[in-house]
C-alpha positions as CSV (number, residue, x, y, z in Angstrom):
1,X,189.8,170.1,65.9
2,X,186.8,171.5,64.3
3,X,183.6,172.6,66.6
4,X,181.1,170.8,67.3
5,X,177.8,172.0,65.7
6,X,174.3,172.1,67.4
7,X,172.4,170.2,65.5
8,X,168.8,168.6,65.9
9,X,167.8,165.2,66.9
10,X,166.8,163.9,63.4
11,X,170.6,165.5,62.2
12,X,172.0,163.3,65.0
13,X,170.2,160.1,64.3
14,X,171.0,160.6,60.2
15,X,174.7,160.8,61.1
16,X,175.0,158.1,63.0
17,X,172.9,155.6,60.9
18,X,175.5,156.8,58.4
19,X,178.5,155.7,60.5
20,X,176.7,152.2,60.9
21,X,174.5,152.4,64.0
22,X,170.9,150.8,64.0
23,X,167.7,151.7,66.9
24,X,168.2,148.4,69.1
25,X,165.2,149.8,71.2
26,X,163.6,153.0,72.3
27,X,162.4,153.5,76.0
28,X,160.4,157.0,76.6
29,X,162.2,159.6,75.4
30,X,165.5,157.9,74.8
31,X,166.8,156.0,71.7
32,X,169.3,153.5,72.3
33,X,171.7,152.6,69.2
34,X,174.2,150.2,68.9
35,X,176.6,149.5,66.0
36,X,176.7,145.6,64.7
37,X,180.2,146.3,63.2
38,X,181.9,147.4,66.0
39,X,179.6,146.7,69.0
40,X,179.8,150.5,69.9
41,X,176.3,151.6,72.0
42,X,175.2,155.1,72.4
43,X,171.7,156.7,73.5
44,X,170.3,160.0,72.2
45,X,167.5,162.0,73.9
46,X,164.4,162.6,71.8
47,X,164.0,166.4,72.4
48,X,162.7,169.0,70.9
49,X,164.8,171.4,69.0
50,X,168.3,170.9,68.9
51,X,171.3,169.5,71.3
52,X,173.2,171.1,73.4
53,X,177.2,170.6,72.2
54,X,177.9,168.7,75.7
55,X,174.9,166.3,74.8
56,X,176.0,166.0,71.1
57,X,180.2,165.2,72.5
58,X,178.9,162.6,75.2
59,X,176.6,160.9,72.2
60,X,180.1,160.8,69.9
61,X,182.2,159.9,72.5
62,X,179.7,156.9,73.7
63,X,179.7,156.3,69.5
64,X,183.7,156.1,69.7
65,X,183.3,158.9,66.9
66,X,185.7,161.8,66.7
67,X,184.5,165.4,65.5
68,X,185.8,165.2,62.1
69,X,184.0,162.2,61.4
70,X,180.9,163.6,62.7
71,X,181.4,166.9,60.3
72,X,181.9,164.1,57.3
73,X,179.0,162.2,58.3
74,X,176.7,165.7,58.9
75,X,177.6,166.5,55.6
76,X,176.5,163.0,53.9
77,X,179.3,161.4,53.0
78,X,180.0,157.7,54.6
C-alpha cells in the first residue's frame, strides 16, 4: 500500500473532482462534496498549506477511495 502524500487543498479538491465528486455546498471553512455516481459525501477543510496525512485518509475513506486510486488521480489520470 503506497503512502499517502501531504498534499494541498487545491491537490485534494483536483483529485477528487477527478474521481467524480462535485462542491454540493461550502459552509465557512469547510467544502462539502458529494459524488452523483455513486452517492459518496466527503468534506475537506479549506486550510492553508497542506493536509496533514490523517486529514487526507479520513477525506479518502469518507470518498470510499483507496490510496492507489488517490496516487492515479494526483497524478492526472481518471
Amino acid at each position: 500500500m503506497p503512502k499517502l502524500p501531504r498534499v494541498t487543498v487545491a491537490k485534494m479538491m483536483r483529485a477528487l473532482k477527478r474521481a467524480g465528486f462535485v462542491i454540493a455546498r461550502q459552509k465557512g471553512g469547510h467544502a462539502f462534496l458529494v459524488n452523483p455516481a455513486t452517492g459518496a459525501r466527503c468534506v475537506v477543510p479549506q486550510h492553508v498549506g497542506d493536509l496533514k496525512v490523517g486529514i487526507t485518509a479520513g477525506i479518502l475513506r469518507q470518498a470510499g477511495i483507496p490510496r492507489h486510486e488517490f496516487a492515479r488521480l494526483l497524478r492526472g489520470k481518471r
